[in-house]
Each structure stands twice: as C-alpha cells, then as structure tokens.
N, C-alpha and C positions, 0 to 999 in steps of 0.2 A: 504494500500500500504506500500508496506517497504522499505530502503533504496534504497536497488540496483532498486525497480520496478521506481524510480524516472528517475534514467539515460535512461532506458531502451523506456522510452515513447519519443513521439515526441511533440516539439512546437507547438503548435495551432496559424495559425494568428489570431492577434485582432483587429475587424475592430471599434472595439468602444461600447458606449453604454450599456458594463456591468461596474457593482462596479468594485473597485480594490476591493485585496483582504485585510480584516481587523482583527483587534483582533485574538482571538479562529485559528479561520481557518491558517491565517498567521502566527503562531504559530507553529501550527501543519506540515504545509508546510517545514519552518525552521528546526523543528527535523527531517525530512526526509532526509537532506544530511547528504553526510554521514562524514564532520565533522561540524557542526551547527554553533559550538565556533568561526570558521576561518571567516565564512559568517556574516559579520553585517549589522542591519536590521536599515535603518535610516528612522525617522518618519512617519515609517509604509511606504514608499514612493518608495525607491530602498532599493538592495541589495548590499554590496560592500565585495572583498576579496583581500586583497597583496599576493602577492604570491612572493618568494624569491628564487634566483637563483644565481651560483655562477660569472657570468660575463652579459656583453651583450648581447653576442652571443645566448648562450642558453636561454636569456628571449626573446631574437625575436625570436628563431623558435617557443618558446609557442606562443607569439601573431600569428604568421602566422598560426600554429593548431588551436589556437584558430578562428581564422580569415576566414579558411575554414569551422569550425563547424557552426559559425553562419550563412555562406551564406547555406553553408549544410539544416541547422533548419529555416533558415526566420527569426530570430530573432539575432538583434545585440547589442551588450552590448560598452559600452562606454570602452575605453582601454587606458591606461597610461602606455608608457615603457617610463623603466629610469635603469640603469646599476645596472645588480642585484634583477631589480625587477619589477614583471607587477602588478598593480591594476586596478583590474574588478569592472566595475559597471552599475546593470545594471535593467531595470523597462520596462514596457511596455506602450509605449509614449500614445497608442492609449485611454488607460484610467487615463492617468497621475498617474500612480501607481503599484503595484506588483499584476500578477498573476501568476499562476498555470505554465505557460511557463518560466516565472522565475526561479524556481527554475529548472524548465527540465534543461532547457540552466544551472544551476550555476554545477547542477549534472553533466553533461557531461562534459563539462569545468575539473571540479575538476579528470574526470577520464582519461583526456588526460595527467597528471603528470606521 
C-alpha cells in the first residue's frame, strides 16, 4: 500500500479481541502517512499530531471537519482546541492500542488541511 492508498481506505470497527498493532508492523503503518515526522507514536499505545493555525477561528472549523470525518469513519480520536492550534490523539479503545484504523483516520484527518 502507498501513501495516498492509506486515506483512501475506510475504518474498520473494533469490537475487540485482536492484538494492537506492534513493533515491525506499527512501523511500517507510521511510514505510510504521508508526513510520519508530524504523527508521534507514544509507547506503541496512541498516535498524537498538533496541528497549527493562524487564530481560533480557523482551528474550530478543522475540529468541526474533523468532527464530521470521524462520525463519517466510526472512529473518534480525542481532540484538544486551544487558539492557534488543535492536537489529535488518537488509539482504538476496543484493544487498548493502535490499529490499522488509526492510521486510516490520522491519513484522512491530515488530508482535510
């Protein structure tokens, strides 16, 4: 899969029951957005990215696109506005850890800029 095929896919719900995703794989997942640098990957656990704008205003309309994307995808990521700037973070609760919908959701996210 390349870059752009990451946006392109849809969230999967997780009803539980699989690993999160680890090492190698979560890795590889990581280099698929398409900028890796911006997304940080905290103890293999969640994924988090700030995002920077130039007032209030424009950081809530991203939360609100963003805010439709996830109900859009079934998947919601934890959201912090503060003036100037939103930080995303986000995991899939159902295995207390990152999957493969993770990164769908950080890819589409990053394409609503």
């Amino acid at each position: 899969m390349n870059k752009a095929g990451l946006a392109e896919r849809n969230c999967v719900p997780c009803r539980g029951g699989v690993p999160p995703v680890k090492g190698k794989d979560l890795s590889g997942l990581h280099r698929l957005l398409a900028e890796p640098a911006q997304w940080k990957i905290v103890d293999e656990h969640h994924i988090v990215r700030t995002y920077k704008f130039p007032d209030f205003k424009s950081a809530l309309a991203f939360v609100n696109r963003v805010g439709e994307l996830a109900e859009e995808q079934g998947h919601h990521p934890d959201i912090l506005l503060g003036w100037g700037k939103v930080e995303i973070t986000t995991w899939t609760h159902a295995v207390d850890g990152l999957t493969e919908s993770d990164f769908i959701l950080a890819a589409k996210i990053d394409e609503l800029l």
